[in-house]
C-alpha positions in Angstrom: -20.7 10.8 31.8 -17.7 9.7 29.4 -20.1 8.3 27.1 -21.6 11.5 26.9 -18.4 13.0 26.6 -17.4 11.2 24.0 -20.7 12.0 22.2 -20.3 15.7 22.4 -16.4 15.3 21.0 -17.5 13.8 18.0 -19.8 15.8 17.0 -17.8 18.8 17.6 -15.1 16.7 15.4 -17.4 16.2 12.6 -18.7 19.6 12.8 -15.1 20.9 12.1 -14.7 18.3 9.5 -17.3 19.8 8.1 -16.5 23.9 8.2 -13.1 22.5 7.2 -14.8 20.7 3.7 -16.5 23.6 3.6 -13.9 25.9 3.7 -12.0 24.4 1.0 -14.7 24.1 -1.2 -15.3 27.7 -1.5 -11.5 28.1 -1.5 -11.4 26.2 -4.7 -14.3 27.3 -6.2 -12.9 30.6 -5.8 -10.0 29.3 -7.3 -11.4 28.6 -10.5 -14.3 31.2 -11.0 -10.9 33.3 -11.2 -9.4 31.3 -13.9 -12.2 30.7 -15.9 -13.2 34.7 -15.8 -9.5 35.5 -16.7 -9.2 32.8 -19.2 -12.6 34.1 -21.0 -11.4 37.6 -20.1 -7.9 37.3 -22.4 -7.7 39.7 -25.5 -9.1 37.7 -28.8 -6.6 37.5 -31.0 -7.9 36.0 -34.4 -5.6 36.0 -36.9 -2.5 35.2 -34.0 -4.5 32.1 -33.0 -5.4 30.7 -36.6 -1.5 31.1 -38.2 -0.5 29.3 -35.1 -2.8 26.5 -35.3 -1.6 25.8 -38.7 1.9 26.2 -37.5 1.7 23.2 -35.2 -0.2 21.5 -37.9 2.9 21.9 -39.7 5.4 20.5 -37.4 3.4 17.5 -36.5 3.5 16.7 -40.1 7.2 17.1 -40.3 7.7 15.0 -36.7 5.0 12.4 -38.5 2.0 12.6 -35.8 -0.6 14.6 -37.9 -3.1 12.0 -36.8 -5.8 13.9 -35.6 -7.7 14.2 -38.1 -7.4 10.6 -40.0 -8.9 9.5 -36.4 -12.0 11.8 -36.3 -12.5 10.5 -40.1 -12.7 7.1 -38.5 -16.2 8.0 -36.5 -17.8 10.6 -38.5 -20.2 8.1 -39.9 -21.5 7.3 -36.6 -23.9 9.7 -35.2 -23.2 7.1 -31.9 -20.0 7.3 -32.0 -19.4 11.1 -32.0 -21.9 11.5 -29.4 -19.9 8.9 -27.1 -17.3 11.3 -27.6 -19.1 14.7 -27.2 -20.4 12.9 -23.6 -16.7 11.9 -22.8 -15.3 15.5 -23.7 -18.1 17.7 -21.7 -18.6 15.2 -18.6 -15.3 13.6 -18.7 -14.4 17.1 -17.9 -15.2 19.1 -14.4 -18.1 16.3 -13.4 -15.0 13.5 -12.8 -12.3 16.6 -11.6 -15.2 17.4 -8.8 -15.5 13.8 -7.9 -11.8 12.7 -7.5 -11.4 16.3 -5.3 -14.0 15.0 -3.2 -12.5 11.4 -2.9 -9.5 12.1 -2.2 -10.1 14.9 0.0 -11.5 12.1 2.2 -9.1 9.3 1.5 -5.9 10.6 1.3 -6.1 14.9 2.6 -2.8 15.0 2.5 -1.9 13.5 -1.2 -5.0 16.0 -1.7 -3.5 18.9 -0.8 -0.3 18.2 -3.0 -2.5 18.0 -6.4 -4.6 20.3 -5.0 -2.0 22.7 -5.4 -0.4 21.6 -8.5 -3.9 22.3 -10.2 -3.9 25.4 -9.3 -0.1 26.2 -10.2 -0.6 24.4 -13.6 -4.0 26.7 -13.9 -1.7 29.8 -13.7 1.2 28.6 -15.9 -2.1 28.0 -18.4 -3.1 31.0 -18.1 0.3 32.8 -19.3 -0.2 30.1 -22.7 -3.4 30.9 -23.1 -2.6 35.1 -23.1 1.4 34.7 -25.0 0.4 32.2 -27.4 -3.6 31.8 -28.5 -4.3 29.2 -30.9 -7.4 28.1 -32.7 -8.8 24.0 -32.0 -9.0 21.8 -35.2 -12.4 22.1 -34.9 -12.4 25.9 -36.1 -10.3 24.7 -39.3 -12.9 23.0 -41.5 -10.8 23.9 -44.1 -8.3 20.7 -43.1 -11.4 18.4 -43.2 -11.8 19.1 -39.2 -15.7 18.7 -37.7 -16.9 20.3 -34.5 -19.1 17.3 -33.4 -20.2 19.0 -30.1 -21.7 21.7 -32.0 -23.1 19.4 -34.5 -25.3 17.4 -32.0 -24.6 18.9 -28.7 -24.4 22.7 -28.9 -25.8 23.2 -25.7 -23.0 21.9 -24.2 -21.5 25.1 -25.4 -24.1 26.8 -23.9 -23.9 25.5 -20.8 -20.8 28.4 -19.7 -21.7 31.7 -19.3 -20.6 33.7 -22.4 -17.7 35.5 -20.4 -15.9 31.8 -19.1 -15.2 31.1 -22.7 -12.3 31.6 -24.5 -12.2 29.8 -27.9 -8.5 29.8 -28.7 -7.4 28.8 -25.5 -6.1 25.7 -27.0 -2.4 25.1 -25.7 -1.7 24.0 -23.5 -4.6 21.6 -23.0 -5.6 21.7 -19.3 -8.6 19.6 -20.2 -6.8 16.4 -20.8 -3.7 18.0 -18.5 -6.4 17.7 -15.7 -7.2 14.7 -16.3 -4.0 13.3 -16.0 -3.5 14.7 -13.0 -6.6 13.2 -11.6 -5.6 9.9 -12.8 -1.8 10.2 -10.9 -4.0 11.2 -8.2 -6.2 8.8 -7.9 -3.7 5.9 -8.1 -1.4 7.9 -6.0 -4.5 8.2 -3.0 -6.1 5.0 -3.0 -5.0 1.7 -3.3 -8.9 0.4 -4.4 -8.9 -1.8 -7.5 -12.2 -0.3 -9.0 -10.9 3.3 -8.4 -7.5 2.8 -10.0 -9.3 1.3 -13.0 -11.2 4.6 -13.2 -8.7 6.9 -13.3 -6.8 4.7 -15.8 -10.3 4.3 -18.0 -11.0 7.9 -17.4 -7.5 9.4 -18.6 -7.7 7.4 -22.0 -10.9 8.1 -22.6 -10.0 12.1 -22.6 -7.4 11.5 -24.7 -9.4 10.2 -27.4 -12.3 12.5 -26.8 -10.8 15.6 -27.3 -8.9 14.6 -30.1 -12.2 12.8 -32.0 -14.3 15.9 -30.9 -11.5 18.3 -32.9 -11.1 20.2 -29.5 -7.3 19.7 -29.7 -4.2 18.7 -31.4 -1.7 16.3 -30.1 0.2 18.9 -29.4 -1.7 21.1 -27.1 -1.9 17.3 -24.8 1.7 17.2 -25.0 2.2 21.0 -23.4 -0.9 20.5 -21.3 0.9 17.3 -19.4 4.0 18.9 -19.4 2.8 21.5 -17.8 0.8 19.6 -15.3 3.8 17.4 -14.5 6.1 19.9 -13.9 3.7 21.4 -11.7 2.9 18.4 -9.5 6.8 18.3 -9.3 7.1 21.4 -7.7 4.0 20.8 -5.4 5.6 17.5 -4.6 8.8 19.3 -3.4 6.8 21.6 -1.5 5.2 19.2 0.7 8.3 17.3 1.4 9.9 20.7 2.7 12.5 20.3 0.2 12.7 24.1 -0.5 12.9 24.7 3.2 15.9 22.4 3.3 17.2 24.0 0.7 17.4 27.5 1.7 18.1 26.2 5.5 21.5 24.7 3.4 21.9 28.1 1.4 21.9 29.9 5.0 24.0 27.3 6.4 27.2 27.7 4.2 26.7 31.4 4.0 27.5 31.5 7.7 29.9 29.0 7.6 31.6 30.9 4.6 30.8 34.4 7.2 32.9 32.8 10.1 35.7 30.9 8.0 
């Protein structure tokens, strides 16, 4: 009979698990089918996005880190090469963000809820870039030498998003390498497995070079992007470790104390 017991708790257990995964998938697919239709959804503004992609181009010359396009130089005569860095840039992308969700939802579910929500916040905080300040990717200035290698041997990859996801000077900050960041934190933060940390590690440098050679972004857009994303896991951080809560518990606190004195 307690075997039997037992039985039945299990899979009731597992079956929760399960509505619970479930659950949360939708929540975050939700999550993003938002994003991604208000991203695509954002006014196009043209001229706005091209005078301030050559206004960072400018200041990266002046701070000396106008690199990005004497490093695509360096593989545009491999056909290999730029397609190592297509593949990096489109499945480097959502493909490795579903994956580490999924791991660490199942390692670690409560470091998983804290970058869990910090993707979301940094999503949001992208969202206001994207809508107060558009800006074209280097690989819509050919005029500075750039080359859009995914449309040159992978332009299917562009084709891949419906029409109305796509916003092409949603360029700063860049969430795409931001993301990827955070994965990697994540990863190390959630498991403590040699061959995973040396994916996240692998997996973050990779993107960083990949969206550079593949003219999707400046330096600059990564810079804002991880700012972003940092500042973000910051605040998600101090949510989970009730530190608002202690801090408004403090605020109420001395307000009394000020009330009775």
């Amino acid at each position: 009979m307690t075997t039997e017991v037992s039985a039945m708790f299990r899979i009731r257990l597992n079956r929760d698990e399960i509505i619970k995964f479930v659950l949360e998938t939708a929540f975050v697919f939700g999550i993003m089918i938002v994003y991604f239709l208000i991203r695509g959804g954002l006014p196009v503004r043209a001229a706005d996005a091209f005078e301030r992609a050559n206004q960072v181009i400018q200041l990266e010359q002046r701070l000396g880190f106008f690199v990005e396009l004497q490093w695509q130089e360096k593989i545009t005569d491999s056909e290999t090469m730029m397609k190592l860095a297509n593949w990096v840039y489109v499945w480097g992308h959502l493909p490795v963000l579903i994956f580490a969700a999924v791991w660490m939802y199942v390692r670690n579910r409560p470091r998983y809820r804290v970058y869990r929500n910090a993707l979301i916040l940094s999503g949001f905080v992208g969202l206001i870039g994207y809508a107060l300040f558009p800006m074209a990717p280097p690989r819509l200035l050919p005029e500075w030498g750039f080359v859009d290698t995914v449309a040159a041997f992978t332009k299917e990859n562009y084709e891949m998003q419906p029409e109305f996801f796509i916003n092409h000077y949603a360029a700063v900050p860049s969430l795409h390498f931001g993301w990827a960041l955070l994965i990697g934190i994540g990863l190390i933060d959630a498991d403590k497995s040699l061959f995973i940390r040396a994916f996240a590690v692998v997996s973050t440098v990779a993107m960083f070079f990949g969206i550079v050679l593949t003219a999707n972004h400046f330096l600059f857009d990564m810079i804002v992007g991880s700012a972003i994303v940092l500042l973000a896991l910051a605040v998600a951080q101090a949510f989970d470790s009730g530190f608002f809560r202690r801090s408004r518990l403090s605020r109420q606190q001395a307000q009394v104390s000020r009330t009775e004195g």
